[in-house]
C-alpha positions in Angstrom: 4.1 -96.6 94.4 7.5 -96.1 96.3 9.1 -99.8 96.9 9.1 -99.4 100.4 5.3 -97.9 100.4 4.5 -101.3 98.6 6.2 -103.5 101.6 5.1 -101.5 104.4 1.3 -101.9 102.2 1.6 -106.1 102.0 2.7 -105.8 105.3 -0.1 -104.2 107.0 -2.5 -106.7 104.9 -0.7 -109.3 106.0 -0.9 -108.6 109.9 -4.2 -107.8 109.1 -5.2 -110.8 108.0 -3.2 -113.0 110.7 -4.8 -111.5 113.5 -8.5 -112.6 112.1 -8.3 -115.5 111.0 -6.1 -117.2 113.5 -7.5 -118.7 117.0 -4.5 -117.7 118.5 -1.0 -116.1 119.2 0.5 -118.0 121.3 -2.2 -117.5 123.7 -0.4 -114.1 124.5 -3.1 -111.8 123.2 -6.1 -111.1 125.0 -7.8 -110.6 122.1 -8.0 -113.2 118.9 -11.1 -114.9 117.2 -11.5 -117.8 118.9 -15.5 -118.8 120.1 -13.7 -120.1 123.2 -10.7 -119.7 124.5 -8.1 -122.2 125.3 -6.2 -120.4 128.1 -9.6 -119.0 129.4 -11.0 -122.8 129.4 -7.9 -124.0 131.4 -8.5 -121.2 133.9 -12.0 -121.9 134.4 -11.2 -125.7 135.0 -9.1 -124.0 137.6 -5.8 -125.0 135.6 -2.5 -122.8 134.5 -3.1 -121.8 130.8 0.2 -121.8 128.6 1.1 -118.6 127.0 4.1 -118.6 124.6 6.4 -115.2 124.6 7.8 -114.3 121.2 11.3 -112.2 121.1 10.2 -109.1 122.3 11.3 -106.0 123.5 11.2 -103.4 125.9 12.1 -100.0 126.1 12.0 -96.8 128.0 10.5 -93.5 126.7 14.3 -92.3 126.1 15.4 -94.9 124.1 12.0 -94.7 122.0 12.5 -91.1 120.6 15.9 -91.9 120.1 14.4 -94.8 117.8 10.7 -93.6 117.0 11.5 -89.6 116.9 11.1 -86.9 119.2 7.9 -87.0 121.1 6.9 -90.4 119.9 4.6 -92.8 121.8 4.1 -96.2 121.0 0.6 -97.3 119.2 -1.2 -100.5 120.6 -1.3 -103.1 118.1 -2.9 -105.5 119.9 -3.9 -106.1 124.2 -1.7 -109.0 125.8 -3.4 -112.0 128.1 -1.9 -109.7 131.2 -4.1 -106.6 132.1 -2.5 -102.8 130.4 0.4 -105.2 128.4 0.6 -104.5 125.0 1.9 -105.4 121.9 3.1 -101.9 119.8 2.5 -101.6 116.4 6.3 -100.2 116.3 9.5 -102.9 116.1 12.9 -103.2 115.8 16.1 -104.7 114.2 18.4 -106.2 116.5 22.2 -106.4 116.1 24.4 -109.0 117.9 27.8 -109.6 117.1 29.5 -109.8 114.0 26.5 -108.0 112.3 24.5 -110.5 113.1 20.4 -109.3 113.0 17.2 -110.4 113.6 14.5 -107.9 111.8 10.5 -107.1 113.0 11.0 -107.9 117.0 8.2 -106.2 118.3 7.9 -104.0 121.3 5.8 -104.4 124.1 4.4 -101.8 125.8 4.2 -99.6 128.0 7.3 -98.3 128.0 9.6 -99.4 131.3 12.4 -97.9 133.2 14.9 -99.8 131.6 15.3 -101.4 127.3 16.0 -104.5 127.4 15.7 -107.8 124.4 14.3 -110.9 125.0 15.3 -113.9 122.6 15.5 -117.8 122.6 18.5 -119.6 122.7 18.4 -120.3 119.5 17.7 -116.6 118.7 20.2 -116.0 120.5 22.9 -118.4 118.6 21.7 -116.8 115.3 22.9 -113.5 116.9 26.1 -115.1 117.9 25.2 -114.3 121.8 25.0 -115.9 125.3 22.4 -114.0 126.9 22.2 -115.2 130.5 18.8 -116.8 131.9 17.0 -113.6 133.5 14.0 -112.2 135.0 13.1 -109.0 133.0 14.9 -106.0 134.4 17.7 -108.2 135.8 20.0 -107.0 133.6 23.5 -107.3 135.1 25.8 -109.3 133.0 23.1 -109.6 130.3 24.5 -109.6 126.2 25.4 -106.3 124.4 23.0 -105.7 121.5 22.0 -102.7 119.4 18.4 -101.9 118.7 17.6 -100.1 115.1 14.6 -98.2 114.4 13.6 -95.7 112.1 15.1 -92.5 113.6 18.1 -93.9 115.3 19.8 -96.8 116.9 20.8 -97.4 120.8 23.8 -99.9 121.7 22.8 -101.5 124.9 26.1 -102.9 126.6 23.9 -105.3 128.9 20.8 -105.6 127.2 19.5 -109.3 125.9 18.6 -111.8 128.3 16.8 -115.4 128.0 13.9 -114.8 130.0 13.1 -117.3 133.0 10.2 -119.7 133.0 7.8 -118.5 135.0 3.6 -118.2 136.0 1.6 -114.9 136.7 -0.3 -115.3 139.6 -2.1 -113.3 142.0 -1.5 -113.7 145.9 -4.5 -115.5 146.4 -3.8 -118.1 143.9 0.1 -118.5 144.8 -1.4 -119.3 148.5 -4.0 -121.6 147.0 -0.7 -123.7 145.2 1.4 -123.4 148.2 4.1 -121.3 146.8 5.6 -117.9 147.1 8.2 -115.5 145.1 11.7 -118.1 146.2 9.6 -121.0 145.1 10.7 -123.2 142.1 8.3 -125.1 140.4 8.3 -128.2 138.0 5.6 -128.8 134.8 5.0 -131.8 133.5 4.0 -131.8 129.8 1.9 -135.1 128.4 1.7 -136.2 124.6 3.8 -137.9 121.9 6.9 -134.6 123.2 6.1 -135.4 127.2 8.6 -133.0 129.0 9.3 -132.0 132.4 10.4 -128.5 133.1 12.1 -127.1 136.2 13.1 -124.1 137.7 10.3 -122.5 136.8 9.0 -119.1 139.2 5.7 -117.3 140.4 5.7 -113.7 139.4 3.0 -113.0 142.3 1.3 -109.8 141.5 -2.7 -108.6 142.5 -2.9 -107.6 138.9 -2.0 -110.8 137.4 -3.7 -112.9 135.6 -2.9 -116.8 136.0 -0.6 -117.7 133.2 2.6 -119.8 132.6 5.1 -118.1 130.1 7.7 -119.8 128.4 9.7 -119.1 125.3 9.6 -120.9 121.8 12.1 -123.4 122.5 10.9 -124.6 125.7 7.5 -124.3 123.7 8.4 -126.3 120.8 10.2 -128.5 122.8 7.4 -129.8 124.4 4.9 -129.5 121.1 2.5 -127.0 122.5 1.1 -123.8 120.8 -0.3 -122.0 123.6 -3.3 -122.2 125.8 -3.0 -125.9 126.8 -3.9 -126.4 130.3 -1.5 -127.7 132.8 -1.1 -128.8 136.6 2.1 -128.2 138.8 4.2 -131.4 139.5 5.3 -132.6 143.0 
């Protein structure tokens, strides 16, 4: 068997076999094998369940077949915790500067009218970057970073950000808090890595579904792995 037949083989066994036997990812997929759901428990106790966002990126159709091929359309590897997200089965090398690359960032789907890469700050130092703190699709004055797939590559000159902290919610529920789109919100984390985080802002949508999303540094810096249930501070 061809070397890179035998990688892409482990690979797929590999995935495979994380995506049974864990609980979890994160809390960002909607499905996993847990008998009961953290993030679904801390909804029903009428609490904001943590999900943890991964680098990740997002593309339009464009920039796809220029990476993917002609025609291509990106495969569902797995549903995310908000409704028609998904995680693709395809992914990507980045390139920051210097050379710099991360390898296996995963796109989420469906495809959007703009590409964009979303990293952690210490992602982002490994690239040798300074992405700007963004909502997605804000991308003006975001990093330059080149996406590689296996057709082609696309330079985008304002293309990595550091995604905001922020909560899916619907309009009922943002009335129910108090709060609406200029809001900025403050979480207070408990346990032996107690943290308050600020700035944090409702993405009010009817097809939400409640969720807090923050990135693997804010996430590690306050100990969680995803689902916990948490309150707003005043």
């Amino acid at each position: 068997m061809p070397e890179r037949a035998l990688v892409e083989l482990i690979t797929q066994r590999v995935m495979k076999r994380l995506t049974t036997e864990q609980a979890c990812s994160g809390c960002a997929l909607r499905t996993c094998n847990a008998g009961n759901r953290a993030c679904d428990a801390a909804s029903q106790q009428q609490k904001i369940p943590v999900g943890i966002s991964a680098r990740h990126a997002h593309v339009t159709q464009e920039h796809l077949e220029i990476l993917y091929g002609a025609g291509h359309q990106l495969t569902v590897y797995a549903p995310l915790y908000q409704p028609e997200a998904f995680a693709a089965a395809e992914t990507l090398t980045i390139v920051g500067k210097r050379m710099r690359a991360i390898e296996s960032v995963r796109i989420l789907g469906p495809v959007r009218d703009y590409s964009q890469v979303e990293v952690a700050q210490t992602e982002a130092i490994r690239l040798g970057l300074n992405p700007p703190i963004r909502d997605s699709g804000a991308l003006a004055g975001a990093e330059p970073i080149t996406l590689v797939g296996p057709g082609g590559t696309v330079y985008l000159e304002e293309g990595a950000i550091c995604a905001t902290r922020h909560i899916h919610m619907t309009p009922a529920e943002a009335a129910a808090f108090g709060v609406d789109e200029n809001s900025r919100l403050k979480v207070r984390f408990p346990g032996e890595r107690a943290l308050t985080l600020e700035n944090i802002r409702p993405k009010i949508h009817e097809s939400y579904v409640l969720q807090m999303h923050l990135d693997t540094d804010d996430a590690n810096a306050a100990g969680l792995r995803g689902g916990e249930a948490v309150e707003l501070a005043r």
